[in-house]
C-alpha positions in Angstrom: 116.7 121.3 133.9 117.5 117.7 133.7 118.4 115.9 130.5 119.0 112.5 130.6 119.5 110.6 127.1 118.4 106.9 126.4 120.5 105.5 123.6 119.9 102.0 121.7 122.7 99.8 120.0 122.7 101.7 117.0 125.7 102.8 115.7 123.9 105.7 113.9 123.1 107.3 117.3 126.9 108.8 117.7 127.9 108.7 113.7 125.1 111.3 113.5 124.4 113.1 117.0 120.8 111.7 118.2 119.3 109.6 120.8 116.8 107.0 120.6 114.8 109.1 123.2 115.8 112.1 125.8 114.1 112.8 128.8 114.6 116.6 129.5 111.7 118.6 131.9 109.3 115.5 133.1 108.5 115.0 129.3 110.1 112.0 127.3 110.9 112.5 123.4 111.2 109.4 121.2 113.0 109.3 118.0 112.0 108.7 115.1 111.3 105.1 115.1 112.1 102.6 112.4 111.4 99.0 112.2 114.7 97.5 112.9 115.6 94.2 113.6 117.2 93.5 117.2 119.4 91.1 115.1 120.1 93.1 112.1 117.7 90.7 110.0 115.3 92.0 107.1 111.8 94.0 109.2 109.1 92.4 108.7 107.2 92.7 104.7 104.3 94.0 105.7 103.4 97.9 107.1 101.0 96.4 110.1 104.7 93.9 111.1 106.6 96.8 110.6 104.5 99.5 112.7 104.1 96.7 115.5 108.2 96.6 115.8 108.4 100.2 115.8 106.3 100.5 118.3 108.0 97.5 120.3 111.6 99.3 120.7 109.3 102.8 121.5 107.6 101.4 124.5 111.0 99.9 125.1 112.6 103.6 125.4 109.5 104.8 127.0 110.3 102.2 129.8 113.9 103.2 130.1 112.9 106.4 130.7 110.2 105.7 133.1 107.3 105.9 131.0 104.4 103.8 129.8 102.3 104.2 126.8 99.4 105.4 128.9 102.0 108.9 129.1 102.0 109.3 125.5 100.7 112.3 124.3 101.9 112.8 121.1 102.9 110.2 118.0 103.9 111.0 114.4 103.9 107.9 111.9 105.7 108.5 108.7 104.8 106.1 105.5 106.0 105.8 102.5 102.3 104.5 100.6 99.2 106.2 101.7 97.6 102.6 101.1 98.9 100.7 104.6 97.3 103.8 106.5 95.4 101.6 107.5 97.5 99.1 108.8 99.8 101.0 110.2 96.9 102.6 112.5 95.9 98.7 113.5 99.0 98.7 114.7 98.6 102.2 116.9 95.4 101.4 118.1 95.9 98.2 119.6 99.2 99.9 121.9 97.0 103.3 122.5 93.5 102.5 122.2 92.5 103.8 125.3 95.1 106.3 125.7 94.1 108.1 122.1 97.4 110.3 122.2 97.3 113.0 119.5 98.1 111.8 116.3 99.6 112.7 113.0 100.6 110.8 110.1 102.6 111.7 107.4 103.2 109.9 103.5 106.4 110.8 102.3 108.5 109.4 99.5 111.1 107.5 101.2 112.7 106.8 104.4 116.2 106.2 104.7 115.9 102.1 104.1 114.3 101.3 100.9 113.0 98.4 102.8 111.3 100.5 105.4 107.5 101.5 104.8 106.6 103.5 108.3 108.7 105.2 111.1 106.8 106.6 114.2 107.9 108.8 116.8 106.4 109.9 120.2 106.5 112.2 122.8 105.4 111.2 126.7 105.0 113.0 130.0 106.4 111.8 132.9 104.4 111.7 135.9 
């Protein structure tokens, strides 16, 4: 089998053993995605901003890869406050809409940056 890895600029990718996405067997698997700034700024304040730049460097991997978000078949979003469900899935629904990709979301009680309020991952097929 193939296994290609797609890697980002951040440091934390070697320090800890991951990639920001692998391609391995015509399916695509994206990392757990948090909203981090391409120039190490503050994300944005609110969880809609926040699940909008996740899903910005996502689709960027997905491309890398060869993939579009109409391959998506599976996302997870992880949240720290039930209340910006709702925001959060705004954010979703406006990148997969039409795709629908099976879904889950998660509330837990942190994520590793206090300032973080959602992290989504996804996994794609490859064509």
């Amino acid at each position: 089998m193939q296994r290609r890895v797609i890697s980002s600029a951040m440091p934390w990718e070697r320090k800890y053993g991951y990639s920001r996405a692998v391609v391995a067997g015509g399916h695509v698997h994206v990392s757990g995605t948090a909203p981090v700034m391409a120039d190490g700024g503050d994300p944005p304040p609110d969880a809609y901003g926040q699940a909008r730049r996740c899903l910005e460097i996502i689709l960027a991997a997905l491309a890398e890869a060869g993939a579009r978000a109409e391959d998506v078949v599976r996302t997870r979003w992880y949240l720290t406050r039930a209340e910006d469900v709702e925001e959060v899935a705004r954010a979703h629904g406006e990148v997969f809409a039409t795709v629908r990709p099976a879904a889950t979301g998660v509330v837990v009680a942190a994520l590793l940056d206090p300032r973080w309020l959602v992290e989504i991952e996804a996994d794609a097929i490859l064509e």
